[in-house]
C-alpha positions as CSV (number, residue, x, y, z in Angstrom):
1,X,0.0,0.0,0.0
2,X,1.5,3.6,-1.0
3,X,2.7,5.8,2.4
4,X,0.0,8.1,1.1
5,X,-3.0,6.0,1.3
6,X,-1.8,4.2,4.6
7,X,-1.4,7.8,5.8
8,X,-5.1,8.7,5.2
9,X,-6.4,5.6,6.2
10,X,-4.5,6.2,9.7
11,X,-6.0,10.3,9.8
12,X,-9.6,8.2,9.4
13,X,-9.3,5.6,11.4
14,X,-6.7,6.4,14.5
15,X,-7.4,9.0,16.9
16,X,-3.9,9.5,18.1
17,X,-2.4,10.0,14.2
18,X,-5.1,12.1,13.6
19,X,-4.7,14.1,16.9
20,X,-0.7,14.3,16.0
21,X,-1.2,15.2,12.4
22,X,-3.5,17.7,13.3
23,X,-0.8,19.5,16.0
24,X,1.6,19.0,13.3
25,X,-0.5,20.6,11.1
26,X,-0.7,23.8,14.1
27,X,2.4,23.9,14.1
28,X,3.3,24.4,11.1
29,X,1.0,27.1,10.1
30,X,3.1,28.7,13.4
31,X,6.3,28.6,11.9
32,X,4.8,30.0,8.3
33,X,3.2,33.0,10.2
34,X,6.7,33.3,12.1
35,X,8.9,33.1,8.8
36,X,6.5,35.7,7.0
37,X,7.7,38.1,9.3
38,X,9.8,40.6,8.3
39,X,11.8,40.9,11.9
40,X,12.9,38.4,13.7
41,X,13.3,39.1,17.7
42,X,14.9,36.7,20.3
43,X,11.2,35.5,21.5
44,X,10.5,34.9,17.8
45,X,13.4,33.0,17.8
46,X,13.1,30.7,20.5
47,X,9.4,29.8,19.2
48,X,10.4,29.0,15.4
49,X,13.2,26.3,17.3
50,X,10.7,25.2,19.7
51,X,7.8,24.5,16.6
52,X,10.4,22.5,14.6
53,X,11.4,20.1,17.7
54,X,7.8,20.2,18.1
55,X,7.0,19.4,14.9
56,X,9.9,16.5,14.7
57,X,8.7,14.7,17.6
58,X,5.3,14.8,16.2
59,X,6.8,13.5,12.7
60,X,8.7,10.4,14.6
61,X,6.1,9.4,16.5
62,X,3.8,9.9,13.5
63,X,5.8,7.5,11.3
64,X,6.6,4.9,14.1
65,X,2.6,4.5,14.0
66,X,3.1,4.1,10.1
67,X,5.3,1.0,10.6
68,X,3.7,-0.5,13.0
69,X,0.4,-0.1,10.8
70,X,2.6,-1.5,7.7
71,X,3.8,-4.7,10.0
72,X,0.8,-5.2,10.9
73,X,-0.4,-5.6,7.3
74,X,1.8,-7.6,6.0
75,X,1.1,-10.4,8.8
């Protein structure tokens, strides 16, 4: 099955992928409204590398749920 469509089966059917995509989602739309801004302050700063460990964590745990769905499928 293509990463894509085990991805959107996941988002419909498991509550915690959907609940992570959906904060990685937030996230990201953070960190675009951060980088659209022309001046960049210290606080600004902090935030944009808090988003992307955020958003990492998010990712990994994200894709450990992807392989254990794929292991699963190919029992």
């Amino acid at each position: 099955m293509p990463m894509e469509d085990i991805r959107q089966s996941l988002f419909a059917t498991d509550s915690e992928f959907r609940r992570l995509a959906e904060e990685h989602s937030r996230c990201e739309s953070q960190l675009e409204q951060i980088v659209k801004s022309a001046y960049l302050n210290a606080e600004d700063l902090q935030r944009e590398a808090m988003l992307k460990k955020v958003k990492l964590r998010l990712k990994d745990r994200m894709e450990s749920i992807v392989a254990r769905y794929r292991e699963m499928a190919s029992q």
